[in-house]
CHARMM-style PDB file with segment names, atoms N, HN, CA, C and O in Angstrom:
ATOM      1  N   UNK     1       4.116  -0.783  -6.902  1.00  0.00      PROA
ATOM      2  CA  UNK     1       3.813   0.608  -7.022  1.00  0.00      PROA
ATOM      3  C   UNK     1       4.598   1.400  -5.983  1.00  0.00      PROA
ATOM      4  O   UNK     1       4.894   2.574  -6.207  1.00  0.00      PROA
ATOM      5  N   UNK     2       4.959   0.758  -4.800  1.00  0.00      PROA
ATOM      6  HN  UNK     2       4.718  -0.196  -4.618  1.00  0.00      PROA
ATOM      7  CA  UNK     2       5.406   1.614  -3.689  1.00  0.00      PROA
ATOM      8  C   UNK     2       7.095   1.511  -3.770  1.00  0.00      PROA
ATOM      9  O   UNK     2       7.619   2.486  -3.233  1.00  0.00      PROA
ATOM     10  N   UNK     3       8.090   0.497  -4.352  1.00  0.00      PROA
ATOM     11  HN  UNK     3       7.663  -0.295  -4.788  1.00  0.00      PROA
ATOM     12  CA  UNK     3       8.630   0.821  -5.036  1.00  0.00      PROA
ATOM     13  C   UNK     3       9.342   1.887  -5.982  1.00  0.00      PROA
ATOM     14  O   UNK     3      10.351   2.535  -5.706  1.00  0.00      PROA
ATOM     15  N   UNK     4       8.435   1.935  -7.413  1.00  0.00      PROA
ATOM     16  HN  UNK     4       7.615   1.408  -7.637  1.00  0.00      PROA
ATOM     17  CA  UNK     4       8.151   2.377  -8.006  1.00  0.00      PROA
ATOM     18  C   UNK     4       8.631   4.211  -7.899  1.00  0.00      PROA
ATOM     19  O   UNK     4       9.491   4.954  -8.372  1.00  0.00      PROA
ATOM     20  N   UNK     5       7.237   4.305  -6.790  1.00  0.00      PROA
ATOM     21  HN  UNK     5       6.539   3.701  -6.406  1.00  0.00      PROA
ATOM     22  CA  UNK     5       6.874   5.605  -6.847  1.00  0.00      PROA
ATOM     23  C   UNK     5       7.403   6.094  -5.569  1.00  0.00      PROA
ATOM     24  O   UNK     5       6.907   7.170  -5.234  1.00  0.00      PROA
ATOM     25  N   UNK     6       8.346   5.562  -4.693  1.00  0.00      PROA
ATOM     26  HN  UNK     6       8.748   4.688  -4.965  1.00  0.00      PROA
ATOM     27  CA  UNK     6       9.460   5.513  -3.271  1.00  0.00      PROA
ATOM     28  C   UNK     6      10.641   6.134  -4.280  1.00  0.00      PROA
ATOM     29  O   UNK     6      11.314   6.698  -3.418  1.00  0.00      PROA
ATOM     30  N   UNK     7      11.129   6.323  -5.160  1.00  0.00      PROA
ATOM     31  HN  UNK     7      10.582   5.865  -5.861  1.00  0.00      PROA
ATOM     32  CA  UNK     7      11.934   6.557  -6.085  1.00  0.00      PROA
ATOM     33  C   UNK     7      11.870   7.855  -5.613  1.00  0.00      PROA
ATOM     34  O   UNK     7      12.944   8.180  -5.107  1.00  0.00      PROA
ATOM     35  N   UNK     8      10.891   8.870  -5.575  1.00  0.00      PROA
ATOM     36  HN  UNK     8      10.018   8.606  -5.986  1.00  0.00      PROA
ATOM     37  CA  UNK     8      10.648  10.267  -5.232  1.00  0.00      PROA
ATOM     38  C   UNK     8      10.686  10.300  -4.294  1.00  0.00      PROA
ATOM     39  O   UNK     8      10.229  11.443  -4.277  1.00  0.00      PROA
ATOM     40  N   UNK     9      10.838  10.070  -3.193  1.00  0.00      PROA
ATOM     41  HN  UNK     9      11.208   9.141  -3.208  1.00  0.00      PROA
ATOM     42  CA  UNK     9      10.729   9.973  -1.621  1.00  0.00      PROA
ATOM     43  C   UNK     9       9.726   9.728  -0.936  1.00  0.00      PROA
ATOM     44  O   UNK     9       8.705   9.248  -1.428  1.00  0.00      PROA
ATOM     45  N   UNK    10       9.841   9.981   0.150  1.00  0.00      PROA
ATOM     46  HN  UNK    10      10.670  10.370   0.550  1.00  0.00      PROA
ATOM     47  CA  UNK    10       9.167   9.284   1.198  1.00  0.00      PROA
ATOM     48  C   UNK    10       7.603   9.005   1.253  1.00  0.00      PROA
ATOM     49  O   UNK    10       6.877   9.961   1.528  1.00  0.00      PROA
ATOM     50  N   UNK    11       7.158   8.033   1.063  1.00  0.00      PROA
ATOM     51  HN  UNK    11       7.747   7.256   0.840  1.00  0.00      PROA
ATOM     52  CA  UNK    11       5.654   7.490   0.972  1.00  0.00      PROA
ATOM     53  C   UNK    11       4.928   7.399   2.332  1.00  0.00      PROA
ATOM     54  O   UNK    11       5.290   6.538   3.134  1.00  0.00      PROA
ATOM     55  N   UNK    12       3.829   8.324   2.654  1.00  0.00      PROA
ATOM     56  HN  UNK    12       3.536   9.023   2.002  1.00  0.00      PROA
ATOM     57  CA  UNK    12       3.492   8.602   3.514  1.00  0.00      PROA
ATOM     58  C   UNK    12       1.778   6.801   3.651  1.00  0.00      PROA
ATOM     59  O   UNK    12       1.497   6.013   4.554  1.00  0.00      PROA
ATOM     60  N   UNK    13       1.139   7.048   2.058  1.00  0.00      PROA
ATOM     61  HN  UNK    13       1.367   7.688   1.324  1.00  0.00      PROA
ATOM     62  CA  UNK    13       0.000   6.387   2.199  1.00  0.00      PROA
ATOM     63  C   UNK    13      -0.306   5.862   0.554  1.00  0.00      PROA
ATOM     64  O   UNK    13      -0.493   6.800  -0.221  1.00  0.00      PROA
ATOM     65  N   UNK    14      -0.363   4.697   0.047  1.00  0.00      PROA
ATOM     66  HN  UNK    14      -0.211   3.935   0.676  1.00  0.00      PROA
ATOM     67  CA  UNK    14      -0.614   4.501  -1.554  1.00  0.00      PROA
ATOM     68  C   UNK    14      -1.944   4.003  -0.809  1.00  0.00      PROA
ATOM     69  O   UNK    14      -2.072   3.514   0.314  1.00  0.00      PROA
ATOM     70  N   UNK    15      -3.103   4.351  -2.023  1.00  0.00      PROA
ATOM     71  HN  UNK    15      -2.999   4.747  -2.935  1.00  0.00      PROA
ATOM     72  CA  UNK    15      -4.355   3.902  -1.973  1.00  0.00      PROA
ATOM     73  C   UNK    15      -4.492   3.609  -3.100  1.00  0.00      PROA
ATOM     74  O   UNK    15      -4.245   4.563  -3.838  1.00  0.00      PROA
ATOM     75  N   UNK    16      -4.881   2.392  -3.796  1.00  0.00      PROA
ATOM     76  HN  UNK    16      -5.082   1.618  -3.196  1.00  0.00      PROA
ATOM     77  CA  UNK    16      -5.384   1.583  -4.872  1.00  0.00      PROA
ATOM     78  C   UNK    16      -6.762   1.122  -4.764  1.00  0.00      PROA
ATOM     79  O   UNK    16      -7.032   0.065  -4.194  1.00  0.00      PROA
ATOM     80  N   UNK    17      -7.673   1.900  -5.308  1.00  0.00      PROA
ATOM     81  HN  UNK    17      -7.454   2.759  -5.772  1.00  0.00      PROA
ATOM     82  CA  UNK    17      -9.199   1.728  -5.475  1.00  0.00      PROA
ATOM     83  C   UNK    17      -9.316   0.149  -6.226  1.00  0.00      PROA
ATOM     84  O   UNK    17      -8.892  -0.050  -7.365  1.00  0.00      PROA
ATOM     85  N   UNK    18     -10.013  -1.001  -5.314  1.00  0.00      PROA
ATOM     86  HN  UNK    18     -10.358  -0.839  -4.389  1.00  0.00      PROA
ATOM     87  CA  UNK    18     -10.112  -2.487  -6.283  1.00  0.00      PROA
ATOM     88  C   UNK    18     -11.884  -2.428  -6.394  1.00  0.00      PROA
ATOM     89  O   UNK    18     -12.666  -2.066  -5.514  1.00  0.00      PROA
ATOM     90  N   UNK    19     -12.125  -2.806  -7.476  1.00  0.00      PROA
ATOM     91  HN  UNK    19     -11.490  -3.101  -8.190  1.00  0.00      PROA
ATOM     92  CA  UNK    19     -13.674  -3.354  -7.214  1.00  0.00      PROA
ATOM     93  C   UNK    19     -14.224  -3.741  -6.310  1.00  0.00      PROA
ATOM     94  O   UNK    19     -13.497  -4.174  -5.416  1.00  0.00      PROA
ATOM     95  N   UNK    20     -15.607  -3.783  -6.097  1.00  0.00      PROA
ATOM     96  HN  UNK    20     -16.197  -3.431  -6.824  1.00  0.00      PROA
ATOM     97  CA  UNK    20     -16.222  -4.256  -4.577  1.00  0.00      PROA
ATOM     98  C   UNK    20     -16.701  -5.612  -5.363  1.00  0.00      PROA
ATOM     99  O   UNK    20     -17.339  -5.727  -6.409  1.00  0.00      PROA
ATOM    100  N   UNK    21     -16.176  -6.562  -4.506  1.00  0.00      PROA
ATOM    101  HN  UNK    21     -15.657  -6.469  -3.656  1.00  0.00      PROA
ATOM    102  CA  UNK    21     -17.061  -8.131  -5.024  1.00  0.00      PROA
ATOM    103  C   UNK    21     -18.454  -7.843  -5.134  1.00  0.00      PROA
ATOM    104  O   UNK    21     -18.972  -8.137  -6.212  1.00  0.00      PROA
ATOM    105  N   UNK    22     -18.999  -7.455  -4.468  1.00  0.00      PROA
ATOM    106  HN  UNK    22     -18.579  -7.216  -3.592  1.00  0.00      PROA
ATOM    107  CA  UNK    22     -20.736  -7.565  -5.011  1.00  0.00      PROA
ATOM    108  C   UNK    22     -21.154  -6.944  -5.805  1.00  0.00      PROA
ATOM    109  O   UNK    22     -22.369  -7.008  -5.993  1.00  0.00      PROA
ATOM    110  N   UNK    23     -20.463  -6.203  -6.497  1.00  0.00      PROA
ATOM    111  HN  UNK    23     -19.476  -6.152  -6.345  1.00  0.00      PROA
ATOM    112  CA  UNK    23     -20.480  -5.537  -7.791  1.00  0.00      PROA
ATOM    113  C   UNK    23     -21.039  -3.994  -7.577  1.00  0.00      PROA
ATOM    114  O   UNK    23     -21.714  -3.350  -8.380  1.00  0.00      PROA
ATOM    115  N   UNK    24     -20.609  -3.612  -6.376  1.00  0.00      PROA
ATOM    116  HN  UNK    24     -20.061  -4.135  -5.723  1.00  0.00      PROA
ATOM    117  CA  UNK    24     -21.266  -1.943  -6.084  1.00  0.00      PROA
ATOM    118  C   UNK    24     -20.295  -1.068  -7.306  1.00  0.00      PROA
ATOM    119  O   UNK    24     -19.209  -1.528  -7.658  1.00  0.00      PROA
ATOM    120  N   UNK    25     -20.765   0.049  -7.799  1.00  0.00      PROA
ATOM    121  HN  UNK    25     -21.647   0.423  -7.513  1.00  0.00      PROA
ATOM    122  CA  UNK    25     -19.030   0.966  -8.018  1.00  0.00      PROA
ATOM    123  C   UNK    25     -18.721   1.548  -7.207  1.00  0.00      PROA
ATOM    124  O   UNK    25     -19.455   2.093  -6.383  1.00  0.00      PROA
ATOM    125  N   UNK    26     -17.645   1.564  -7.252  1.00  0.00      PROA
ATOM    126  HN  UNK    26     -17.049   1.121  -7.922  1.00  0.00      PROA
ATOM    127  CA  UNK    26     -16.500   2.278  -6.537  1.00  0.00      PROA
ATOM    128  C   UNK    26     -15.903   3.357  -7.358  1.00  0.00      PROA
ATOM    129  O   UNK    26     -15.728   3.290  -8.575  1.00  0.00      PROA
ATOM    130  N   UNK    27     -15.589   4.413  -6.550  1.00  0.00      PROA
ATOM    131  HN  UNK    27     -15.732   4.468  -5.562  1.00  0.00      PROA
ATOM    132  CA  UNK    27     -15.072   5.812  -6.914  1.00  0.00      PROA
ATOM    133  C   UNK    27     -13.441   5.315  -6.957  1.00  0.00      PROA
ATOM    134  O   UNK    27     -12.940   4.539  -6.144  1.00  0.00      PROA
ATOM    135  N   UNK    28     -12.563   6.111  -8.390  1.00  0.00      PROA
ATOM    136  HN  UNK    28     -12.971   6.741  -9.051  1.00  0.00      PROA
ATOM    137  CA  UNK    28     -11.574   6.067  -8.500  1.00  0.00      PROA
ATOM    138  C   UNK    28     -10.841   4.863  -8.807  1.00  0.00      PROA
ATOM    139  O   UNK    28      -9.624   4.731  -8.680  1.00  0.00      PROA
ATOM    140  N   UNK    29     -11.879   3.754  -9.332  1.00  0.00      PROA
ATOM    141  HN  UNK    29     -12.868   3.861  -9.435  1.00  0.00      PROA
ATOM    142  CA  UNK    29     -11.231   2.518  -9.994  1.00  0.00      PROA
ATOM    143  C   UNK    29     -10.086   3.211 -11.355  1.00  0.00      PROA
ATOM    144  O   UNK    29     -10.205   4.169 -12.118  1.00  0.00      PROA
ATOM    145  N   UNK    30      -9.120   2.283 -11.175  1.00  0.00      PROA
ATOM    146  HN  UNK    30      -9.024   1.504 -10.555  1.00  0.00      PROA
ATOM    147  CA  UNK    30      -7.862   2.780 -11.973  1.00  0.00      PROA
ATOM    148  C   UNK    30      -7.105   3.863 -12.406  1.00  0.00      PROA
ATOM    149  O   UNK    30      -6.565   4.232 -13.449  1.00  0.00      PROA
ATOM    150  N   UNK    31      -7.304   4.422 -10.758  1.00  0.00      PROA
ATOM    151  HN  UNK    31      -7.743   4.123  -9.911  1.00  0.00      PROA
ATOM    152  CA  UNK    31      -6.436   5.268 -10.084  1.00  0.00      PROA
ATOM    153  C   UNK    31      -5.632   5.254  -9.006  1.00  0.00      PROA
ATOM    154  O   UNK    31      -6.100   4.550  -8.110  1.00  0.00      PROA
ATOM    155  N   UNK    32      -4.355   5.882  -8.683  1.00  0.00      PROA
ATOM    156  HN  UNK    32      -3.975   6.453  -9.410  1.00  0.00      PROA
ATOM    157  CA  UNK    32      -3.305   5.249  -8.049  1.00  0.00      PROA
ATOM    158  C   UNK    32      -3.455   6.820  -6.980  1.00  0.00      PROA
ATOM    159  O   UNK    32      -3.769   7.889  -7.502  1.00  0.00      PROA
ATOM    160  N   UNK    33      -3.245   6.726  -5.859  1.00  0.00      PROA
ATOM    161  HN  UNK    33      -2.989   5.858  -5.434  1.00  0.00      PROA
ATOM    162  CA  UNK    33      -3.541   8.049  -4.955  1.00  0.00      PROA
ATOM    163  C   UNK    33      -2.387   7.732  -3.809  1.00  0.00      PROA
ATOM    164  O   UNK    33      -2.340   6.811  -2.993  1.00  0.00      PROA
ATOM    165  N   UNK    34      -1.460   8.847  -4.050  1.00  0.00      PROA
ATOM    166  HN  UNK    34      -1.498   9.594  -4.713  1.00  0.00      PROA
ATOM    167  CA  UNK    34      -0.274   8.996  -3.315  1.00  0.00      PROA
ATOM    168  C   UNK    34       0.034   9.865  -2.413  1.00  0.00      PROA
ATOM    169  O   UNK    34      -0.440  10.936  -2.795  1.00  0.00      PROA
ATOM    170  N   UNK    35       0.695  10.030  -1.188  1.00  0.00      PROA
ATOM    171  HN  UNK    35       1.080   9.161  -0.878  1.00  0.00      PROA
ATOM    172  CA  UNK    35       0.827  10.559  -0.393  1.00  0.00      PROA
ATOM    173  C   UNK    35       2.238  10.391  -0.271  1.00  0.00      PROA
ATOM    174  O   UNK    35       2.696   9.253  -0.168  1.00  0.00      PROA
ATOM    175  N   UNK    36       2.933  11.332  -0.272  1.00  0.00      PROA
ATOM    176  HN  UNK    36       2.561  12.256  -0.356  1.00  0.00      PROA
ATOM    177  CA  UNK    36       4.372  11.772   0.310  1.00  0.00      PROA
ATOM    178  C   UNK    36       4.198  12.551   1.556  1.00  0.00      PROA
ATOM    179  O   UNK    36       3.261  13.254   1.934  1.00  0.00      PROA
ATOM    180  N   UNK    37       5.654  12.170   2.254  1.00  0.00      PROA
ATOM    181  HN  UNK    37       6.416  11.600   1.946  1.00  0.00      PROA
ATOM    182  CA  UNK    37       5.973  13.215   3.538  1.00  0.00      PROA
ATOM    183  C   UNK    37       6.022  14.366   3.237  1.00  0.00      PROA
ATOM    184  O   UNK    37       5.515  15.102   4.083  1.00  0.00      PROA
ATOM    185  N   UNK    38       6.617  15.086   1.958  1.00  0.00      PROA
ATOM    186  HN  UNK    38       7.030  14.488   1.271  1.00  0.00      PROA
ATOM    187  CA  UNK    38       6.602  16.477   1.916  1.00  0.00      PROA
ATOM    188  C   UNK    38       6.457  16.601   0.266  1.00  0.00      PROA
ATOM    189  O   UNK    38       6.696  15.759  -0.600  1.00  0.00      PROA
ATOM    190  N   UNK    39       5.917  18.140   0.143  1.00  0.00      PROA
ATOM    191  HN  UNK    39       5.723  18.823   0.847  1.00  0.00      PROA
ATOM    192  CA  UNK    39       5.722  18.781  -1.033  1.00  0.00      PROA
ATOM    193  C   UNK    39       7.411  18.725  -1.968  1.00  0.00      PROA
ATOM    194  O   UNK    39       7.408  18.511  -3.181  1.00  0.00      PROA
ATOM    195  N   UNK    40       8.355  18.882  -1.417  1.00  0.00      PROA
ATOM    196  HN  UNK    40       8.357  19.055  -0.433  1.00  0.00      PROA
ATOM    197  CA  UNK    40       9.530  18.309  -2.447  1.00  0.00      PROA
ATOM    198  C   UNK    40       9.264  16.906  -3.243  1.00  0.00      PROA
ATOM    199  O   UNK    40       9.100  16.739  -4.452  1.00  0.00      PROA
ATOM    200  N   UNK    41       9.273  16.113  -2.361  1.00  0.00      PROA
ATOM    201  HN  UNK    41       9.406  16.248  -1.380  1.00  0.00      PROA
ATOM    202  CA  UNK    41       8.543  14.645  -2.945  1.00  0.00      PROA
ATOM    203  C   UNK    41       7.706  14.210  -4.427  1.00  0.00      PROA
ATOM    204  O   UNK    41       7.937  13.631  -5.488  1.00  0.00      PROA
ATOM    205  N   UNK    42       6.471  14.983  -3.643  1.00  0.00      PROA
ATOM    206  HN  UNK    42       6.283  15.454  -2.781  1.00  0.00      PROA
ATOM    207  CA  UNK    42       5.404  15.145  -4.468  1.00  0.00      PROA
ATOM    208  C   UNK    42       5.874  15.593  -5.826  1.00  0.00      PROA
ATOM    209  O   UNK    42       5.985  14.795  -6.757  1.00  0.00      PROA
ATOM    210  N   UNK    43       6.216  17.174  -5.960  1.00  0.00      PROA
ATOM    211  HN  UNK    43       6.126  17.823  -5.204  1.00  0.00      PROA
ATOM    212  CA  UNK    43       6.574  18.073  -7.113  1.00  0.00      PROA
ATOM    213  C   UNK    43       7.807  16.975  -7.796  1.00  0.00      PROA
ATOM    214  O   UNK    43       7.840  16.720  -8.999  1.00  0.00      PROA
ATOM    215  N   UNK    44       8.685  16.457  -6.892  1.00  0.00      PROA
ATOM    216  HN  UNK    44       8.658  16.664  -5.914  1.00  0.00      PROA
ATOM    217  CA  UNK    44       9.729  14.966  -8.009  1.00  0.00      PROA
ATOM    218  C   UNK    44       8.498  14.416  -8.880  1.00  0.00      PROA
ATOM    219  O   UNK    44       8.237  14.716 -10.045  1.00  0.00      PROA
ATOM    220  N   UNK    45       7.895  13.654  -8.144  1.00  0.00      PROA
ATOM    221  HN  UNK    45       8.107  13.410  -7.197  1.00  0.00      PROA
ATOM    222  CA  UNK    45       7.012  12.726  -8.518  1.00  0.00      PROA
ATOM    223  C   UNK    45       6.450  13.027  -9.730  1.00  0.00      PROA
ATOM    224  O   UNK    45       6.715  12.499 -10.811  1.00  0.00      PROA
ATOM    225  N   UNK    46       5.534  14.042  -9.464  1.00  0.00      PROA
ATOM    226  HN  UNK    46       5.320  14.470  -8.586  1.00  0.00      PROA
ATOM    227  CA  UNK    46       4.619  15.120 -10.745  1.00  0.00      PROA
ATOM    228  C   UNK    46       5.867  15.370 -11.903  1.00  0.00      PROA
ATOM    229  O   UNK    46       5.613  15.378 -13.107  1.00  0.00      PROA
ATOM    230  N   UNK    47       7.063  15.545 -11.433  1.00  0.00      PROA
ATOM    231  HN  UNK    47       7.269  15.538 -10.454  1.00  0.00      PROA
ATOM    232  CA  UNK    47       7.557  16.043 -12.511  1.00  0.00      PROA
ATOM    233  C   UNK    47       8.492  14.534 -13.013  1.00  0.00      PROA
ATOM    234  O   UNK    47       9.266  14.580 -13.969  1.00  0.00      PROA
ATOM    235  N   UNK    48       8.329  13.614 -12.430  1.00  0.00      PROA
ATOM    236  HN  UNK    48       7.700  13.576 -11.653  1.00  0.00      PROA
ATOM    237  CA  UNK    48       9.128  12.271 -13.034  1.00  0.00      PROA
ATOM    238  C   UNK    48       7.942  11.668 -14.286  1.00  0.00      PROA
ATOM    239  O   UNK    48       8.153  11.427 -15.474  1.00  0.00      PROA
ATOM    240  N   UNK    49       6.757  11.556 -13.545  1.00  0.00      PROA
ATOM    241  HN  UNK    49       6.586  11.751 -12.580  1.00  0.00      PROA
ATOM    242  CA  UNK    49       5.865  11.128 -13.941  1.00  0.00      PROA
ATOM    243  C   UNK    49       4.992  11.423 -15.327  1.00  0.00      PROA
ATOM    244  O   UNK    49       4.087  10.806 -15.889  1.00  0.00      PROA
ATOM    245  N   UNK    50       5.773  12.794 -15.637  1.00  0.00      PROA
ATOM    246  HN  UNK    50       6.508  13.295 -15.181  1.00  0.00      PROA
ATOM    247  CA  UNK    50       4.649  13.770 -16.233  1.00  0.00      PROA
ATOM    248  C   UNK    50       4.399  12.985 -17.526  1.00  0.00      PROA
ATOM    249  O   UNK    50       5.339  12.219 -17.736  1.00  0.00      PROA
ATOM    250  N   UNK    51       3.444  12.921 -18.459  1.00  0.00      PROA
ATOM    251  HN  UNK    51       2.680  13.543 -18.288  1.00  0.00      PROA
ATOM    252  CA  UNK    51       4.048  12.039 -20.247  1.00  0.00      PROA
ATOM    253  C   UNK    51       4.183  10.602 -19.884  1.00  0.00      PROA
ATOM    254  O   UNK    51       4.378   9.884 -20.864  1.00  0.00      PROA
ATOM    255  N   UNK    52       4.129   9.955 -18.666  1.00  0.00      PROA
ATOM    256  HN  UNK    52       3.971  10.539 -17.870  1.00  0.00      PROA
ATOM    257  CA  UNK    52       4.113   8.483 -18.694  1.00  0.00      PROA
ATOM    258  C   UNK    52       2.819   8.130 -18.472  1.00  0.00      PROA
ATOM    259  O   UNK    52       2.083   8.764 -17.716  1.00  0.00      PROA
ATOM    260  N   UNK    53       2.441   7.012 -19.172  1.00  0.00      PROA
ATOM    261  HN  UNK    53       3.039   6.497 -19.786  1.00  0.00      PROA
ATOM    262  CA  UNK    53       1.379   6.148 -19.244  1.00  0.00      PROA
ATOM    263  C   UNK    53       1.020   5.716 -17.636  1.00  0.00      PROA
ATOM    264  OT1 UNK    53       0.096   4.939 -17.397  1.00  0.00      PROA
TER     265      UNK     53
END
């Protein structure tokens, strides 16, 4: 993913929500939460991304 989504620049923080083994839920399962160094970045990203699965 960091890869991936480093394509747009600079990756400040990826957070990937996993299940809790004891079976609590967790907020934001199969969601990907990104952080870039700057708003140029980001707006690549949003706009690389837009229509993809």
């Amino acid at each position: 993913m960091e890869t991936e989504c480093g394509k747009f620049g600079s990756l400040v923080n990826v957070v990937i929500p996993r299940p809790n083994p004891n079976g609590e839920p967790v907020a934001g399962i199969g969601k990907v939460f990104l952080e870039y160094a700057d708003t140029e970045s980001c707006t690549r990203a949003r706009a690389g991304w837009d229509g993809k699965p």
